[in-house]
LUMPADREN-751063 format. One record per residue (C-alpha): x, y, z; residue in three letters. Coordinates in nm, 4 decimals, decimal comma, padded with zeros to 6 digits. Each point is the difference from the previous one (the first is absolute). Layout:
N
         px         py         pz   type
          X          Y          Z    ala
...
This chain:
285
         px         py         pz   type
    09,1582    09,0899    13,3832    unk
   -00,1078    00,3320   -00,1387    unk
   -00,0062    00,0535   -00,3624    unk
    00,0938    00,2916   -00,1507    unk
   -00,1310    00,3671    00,1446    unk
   -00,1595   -00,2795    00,2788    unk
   -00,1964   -00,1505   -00,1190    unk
   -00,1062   -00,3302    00,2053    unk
   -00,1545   -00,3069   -00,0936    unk
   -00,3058   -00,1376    00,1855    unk
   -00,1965   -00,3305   -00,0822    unk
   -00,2654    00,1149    00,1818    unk
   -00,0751    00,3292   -00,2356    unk
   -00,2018    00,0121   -00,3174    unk
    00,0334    00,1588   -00,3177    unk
   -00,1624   -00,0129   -00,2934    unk
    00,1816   -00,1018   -00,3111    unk
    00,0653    00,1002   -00,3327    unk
    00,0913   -00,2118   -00,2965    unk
    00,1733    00,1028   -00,2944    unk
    00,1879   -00,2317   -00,2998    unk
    00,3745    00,1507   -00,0645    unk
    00,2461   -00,1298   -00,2372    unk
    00,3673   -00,0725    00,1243    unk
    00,1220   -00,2427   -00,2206    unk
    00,1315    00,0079   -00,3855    unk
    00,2094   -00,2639   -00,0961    unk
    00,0613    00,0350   -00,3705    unk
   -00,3252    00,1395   -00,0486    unk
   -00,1311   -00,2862    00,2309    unk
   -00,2317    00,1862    00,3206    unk
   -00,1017   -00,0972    00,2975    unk
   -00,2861    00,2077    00,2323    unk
    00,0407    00,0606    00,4005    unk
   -00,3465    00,0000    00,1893    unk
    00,0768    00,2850    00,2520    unk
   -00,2342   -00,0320    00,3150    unk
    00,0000    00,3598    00,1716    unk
   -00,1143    00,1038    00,3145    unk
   -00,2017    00,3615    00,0359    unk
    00,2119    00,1516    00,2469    unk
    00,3419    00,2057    00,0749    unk
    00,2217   -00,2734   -00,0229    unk
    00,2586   -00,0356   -00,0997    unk
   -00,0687   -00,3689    00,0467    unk
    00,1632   -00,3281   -00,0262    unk
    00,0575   -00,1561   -00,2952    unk
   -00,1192   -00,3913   -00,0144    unk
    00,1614   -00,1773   -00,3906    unk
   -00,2420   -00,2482   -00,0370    unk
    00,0755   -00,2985   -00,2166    unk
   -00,2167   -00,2069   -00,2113    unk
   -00,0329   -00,4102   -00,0317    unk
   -00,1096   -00,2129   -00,2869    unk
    00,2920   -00,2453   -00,0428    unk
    00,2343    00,2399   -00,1579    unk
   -00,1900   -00,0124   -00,2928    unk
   -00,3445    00,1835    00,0534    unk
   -00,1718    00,2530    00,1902    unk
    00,0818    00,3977    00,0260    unk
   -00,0847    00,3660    00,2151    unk
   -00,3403   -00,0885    00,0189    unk
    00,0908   -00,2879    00,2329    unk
   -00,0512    00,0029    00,3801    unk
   -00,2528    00,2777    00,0428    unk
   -00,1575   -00,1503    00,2830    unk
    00,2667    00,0098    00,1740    unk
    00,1691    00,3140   -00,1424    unk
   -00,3197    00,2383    00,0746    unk
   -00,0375   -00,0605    00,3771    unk
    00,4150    00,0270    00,0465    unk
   -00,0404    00,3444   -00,1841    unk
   -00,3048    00,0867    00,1809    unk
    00,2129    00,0084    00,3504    unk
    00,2562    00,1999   -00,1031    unk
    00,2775   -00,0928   -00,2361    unk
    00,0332    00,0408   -00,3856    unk
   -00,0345   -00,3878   -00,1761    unk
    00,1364   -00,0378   -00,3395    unk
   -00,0459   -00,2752   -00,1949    unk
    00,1894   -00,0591   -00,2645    unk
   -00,0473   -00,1720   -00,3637    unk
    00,2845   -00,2471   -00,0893    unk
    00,1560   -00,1491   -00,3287    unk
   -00,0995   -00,3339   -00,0005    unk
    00,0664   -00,2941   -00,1237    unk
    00,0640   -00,2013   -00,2573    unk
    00,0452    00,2848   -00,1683    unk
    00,2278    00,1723    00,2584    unk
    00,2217   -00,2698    00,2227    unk
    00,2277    00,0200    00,3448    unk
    00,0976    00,2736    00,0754    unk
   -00,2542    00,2453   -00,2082    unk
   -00,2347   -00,0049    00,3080    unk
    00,2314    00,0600    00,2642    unk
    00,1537    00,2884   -00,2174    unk
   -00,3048    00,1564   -00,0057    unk
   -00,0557   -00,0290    00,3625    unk
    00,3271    00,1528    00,0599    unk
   -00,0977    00,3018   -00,2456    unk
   -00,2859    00,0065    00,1501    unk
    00,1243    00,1220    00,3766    unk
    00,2432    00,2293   -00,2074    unk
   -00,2806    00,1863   -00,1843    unk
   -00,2063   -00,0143    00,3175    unk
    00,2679    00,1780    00,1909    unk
    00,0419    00,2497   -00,3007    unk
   -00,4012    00,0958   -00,0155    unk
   -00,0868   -00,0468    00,3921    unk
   -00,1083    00,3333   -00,0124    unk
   -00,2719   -00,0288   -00,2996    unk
   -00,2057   -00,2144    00,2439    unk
    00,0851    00,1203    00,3324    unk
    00,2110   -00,2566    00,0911    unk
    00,3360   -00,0253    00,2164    unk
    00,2813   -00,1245   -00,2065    unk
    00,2075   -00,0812    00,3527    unk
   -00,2913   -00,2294    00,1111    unk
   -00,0257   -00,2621   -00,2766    unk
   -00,1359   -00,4089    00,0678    unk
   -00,1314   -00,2411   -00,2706    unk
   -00,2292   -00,2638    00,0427    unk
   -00,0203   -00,3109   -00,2640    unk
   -00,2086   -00,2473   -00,0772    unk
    00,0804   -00,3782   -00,1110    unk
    00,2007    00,0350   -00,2398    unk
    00,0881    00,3934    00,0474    unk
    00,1107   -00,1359    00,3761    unk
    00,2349   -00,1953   -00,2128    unk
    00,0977    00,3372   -00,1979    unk
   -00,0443    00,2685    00,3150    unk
    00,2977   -00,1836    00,1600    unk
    00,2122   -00,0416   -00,2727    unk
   -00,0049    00,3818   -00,0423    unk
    00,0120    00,0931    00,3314    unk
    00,3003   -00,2364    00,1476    unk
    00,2176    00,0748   -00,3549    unk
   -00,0929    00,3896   -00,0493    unk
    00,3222    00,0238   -00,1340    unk
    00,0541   -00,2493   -00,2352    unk
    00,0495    00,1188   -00,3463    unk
   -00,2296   -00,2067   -00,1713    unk
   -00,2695    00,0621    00,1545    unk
    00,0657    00,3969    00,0114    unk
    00,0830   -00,0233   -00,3656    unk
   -00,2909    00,2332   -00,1016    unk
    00,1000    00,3819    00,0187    unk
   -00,1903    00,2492    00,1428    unk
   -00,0283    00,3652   -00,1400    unk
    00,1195    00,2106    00,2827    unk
    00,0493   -00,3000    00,2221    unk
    00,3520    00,0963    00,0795    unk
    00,0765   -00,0840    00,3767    unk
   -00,3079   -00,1862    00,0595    unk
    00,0140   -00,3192    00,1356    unk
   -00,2425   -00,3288   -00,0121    unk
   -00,0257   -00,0673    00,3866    unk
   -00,2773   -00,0690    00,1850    unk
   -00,0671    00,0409    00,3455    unk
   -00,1971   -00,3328    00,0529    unk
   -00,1513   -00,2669   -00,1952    unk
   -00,3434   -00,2285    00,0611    unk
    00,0267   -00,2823   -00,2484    unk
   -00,3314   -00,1856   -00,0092    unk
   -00,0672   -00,3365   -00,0550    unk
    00,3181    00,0310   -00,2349    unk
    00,1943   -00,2086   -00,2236    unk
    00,3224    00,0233    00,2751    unk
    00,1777   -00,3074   -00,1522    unk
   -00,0690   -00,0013   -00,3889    unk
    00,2266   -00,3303   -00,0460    unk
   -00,2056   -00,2134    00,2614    unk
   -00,3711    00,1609   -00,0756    unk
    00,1105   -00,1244   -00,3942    unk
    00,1177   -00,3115    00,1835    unk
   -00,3809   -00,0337    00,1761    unk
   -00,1698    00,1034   -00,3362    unk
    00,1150   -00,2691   -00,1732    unk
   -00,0449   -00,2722    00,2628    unk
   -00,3700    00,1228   -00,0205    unk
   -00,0302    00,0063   -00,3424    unk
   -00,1027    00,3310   -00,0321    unk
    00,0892    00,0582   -00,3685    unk
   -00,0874    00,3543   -00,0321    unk
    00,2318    00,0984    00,3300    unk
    00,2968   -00,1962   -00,1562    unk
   -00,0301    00,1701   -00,3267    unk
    00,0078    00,3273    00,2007    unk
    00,2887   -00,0628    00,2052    unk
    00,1398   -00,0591   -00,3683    unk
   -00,1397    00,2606   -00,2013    unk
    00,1529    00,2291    00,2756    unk
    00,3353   -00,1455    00,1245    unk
    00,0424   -00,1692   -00,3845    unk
    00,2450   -00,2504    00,1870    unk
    00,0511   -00,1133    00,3679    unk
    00,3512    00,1416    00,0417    unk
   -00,2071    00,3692    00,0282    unk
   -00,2246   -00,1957    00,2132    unk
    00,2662   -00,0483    00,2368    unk
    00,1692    00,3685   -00,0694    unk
   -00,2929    00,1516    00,0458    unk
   -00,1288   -00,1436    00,3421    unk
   -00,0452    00,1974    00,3125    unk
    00,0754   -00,3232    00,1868    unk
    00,2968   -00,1150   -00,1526    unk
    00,1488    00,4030    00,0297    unk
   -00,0007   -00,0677    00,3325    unk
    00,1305   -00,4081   -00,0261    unk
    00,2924    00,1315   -00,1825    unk
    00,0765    00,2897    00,2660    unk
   -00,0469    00,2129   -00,2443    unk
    00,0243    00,3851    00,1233    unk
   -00,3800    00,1077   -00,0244    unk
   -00,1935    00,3156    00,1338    unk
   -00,1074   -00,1385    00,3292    unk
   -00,3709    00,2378    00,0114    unk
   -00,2733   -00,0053    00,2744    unk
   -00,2242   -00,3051   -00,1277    unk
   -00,3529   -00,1278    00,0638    unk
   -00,0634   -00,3350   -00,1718    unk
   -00,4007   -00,0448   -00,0373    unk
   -00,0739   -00,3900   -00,0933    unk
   -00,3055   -00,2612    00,0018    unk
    00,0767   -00,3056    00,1828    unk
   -00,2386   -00,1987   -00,2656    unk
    00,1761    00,1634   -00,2731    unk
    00,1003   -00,2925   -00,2744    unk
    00,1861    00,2742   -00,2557    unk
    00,2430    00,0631    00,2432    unk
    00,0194   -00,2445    00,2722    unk
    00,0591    00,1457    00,3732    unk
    00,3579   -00,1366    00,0130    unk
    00,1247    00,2470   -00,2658    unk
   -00,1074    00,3144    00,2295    unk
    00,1188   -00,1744    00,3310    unk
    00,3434   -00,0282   -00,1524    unk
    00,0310    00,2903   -00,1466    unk
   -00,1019    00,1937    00,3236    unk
    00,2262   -00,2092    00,1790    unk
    00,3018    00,0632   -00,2593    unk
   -00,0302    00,3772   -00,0400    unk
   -00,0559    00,0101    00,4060    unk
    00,3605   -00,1813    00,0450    unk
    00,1384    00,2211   -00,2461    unk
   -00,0982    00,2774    00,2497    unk
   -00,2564    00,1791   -00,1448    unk
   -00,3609    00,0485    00,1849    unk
   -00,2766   -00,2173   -00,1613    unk
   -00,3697   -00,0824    00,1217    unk
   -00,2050   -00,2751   -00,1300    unk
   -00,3532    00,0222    00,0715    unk
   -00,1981   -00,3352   -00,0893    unk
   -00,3551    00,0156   -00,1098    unk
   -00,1296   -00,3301    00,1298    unk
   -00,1646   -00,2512   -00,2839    unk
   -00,0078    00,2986   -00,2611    unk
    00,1159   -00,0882   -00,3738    unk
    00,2366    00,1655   -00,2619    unk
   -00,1000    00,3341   -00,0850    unk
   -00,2955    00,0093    00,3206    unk
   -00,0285    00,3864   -00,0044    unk
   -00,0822    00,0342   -00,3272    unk
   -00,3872    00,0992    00,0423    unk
   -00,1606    00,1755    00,2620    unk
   -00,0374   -00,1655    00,3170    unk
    00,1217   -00,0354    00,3860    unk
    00,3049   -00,1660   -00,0791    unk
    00,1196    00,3073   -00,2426    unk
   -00,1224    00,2273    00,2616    unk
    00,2345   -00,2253    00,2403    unk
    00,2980    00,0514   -00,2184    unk
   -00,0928    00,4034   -00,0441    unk
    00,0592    00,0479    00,3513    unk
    00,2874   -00,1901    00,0595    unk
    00,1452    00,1311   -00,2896    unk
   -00,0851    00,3570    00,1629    unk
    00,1221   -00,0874    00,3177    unk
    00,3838   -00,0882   -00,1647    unk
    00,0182    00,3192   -00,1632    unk
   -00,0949    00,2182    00,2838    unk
    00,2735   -00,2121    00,1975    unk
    00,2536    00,0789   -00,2851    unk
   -00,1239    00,3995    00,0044    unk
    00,0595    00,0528    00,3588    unk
């Protein structure tokens, strides 16, 4: 699909990239920076949300460069957002920020050459936990509880979503964490969802257990079959939920790779580059 004044996408072409450091979030005097990733070229290009990890609780826009750099390199605008974390900030304050996020995205496409019509988000761990949340509730008041000066009429859709290695079922990954014993992922869960009723509100899983009505986006799941955070069976039934619900979902498995496996520079990242590229050309035809 053409984006605006025709603009194509193509994998195969390379631009360079600028990076700049914007703010788009002020909570009560509480800010948060986007990491805008812009191609050198006529554009206007796709926009690609990108959405940070860290167990709810850490990590912020300088996440995910590696990643990030080549995506922006073949044509498409990546923005990756800070979020409120916590303890400080608990369920929802992430996903509202997500949500505001697309909004003021959509509002200042133009700043950075980017197509406000042709909008995906990628996640990571736990942001593929908060990525779909957004994405299949865009209209759920709590989460678009933030306003937006001159936001009127803009929505917080997406086009598609790539969740990687993500958080899908935050009830049974809790449920996994503390079998381990892994102390510090328990206290997470908790310092995020404060109680396991939100655990159970806020799951991309159980949305779809409880036929809830959801956004049913183009999706590429990206997981590690050795990956102990998350265990395999999470993805596979999530893919295999939100495919019965009707929507179109891909799961590409990267054999005997762990949690978080692109995270440095190496053939597996450049692996999930290109089949990352490869979706979003097949959504922009």
């Amino acid at each position: 699909m053409a984006t605006q004044e025709g603009h194509r996408y193509d994998p195969k072409v390379r631009y360079q990239v600028s990076e700049r450091d914007v703010q788009y979030l002020d909570v009560n005097g509480i800010t948060r920076l986007v990491r805008i990733y812009q191609p050198e070229g006529p554009g206007p290009f796709p926009i690609l949300l990108s959405v940070h990890g860290g167990a709810w609780t850490d990590k912020d826009h300088t996440d995910n460069g590696v990643t990030s750099r080549p995506l922006a390199a073949s044509g498409m605008v990546v923005a990756a957002i800070g979020l409120r974390t916590a303890p400080a900030f608990p369920y929802p304050a992430m996903v509202q920020d997500t949500n505001y996020a697309v909004r003021w995205l959509k509002s200042h496409a133009f700043d950075f050459n980017g197509d406000p019509d042709m909008m995906g988000g990628i996640g990571y761990s736990s942001g593929g936990h908060t990525l779909p949340l957004a994405a299949m509730r865009p209209e759920d008041p709590r989460y678009g509880a933030l306003p937006l000066d001159g936001g009127a009429g803009l929505d917080a859709r997406l086009s598609w979503m790539i969740p990687c290695w993500p958080v899908i079922d935050s009830y049974a990954r809790f449920l996994v964490a503390k079998l381990r014993g892994a102390e510090r992922l328990v206290e997470n869960s908790l310092g995020y969802f404060l109680n396991e009723d939100a655990m159970h509100e806020g799951n991309p899983q159980e949305l779809l257990d409880r036929g809830e009505q959801v956004d049913l986006l183009p999706t590429l799941v990206i997981h590690g079959t050795a990956d102990e955070n998350v265990p395999m069976e999470h993805v596979e039934r999530f893919v295999k939920s939100y495919k019965a619900a009707g929507a179109d979902v891909e799961l590409e498995r990267f054999e005997d790779q762990p949690h978080g496996f692109a995270n440095e520079p190496g053939p597996q990242t450049d692996r999930l580059v290109a089949v990352v590229k490869a979706f979003i050309a097949k959504q922009l035809k």
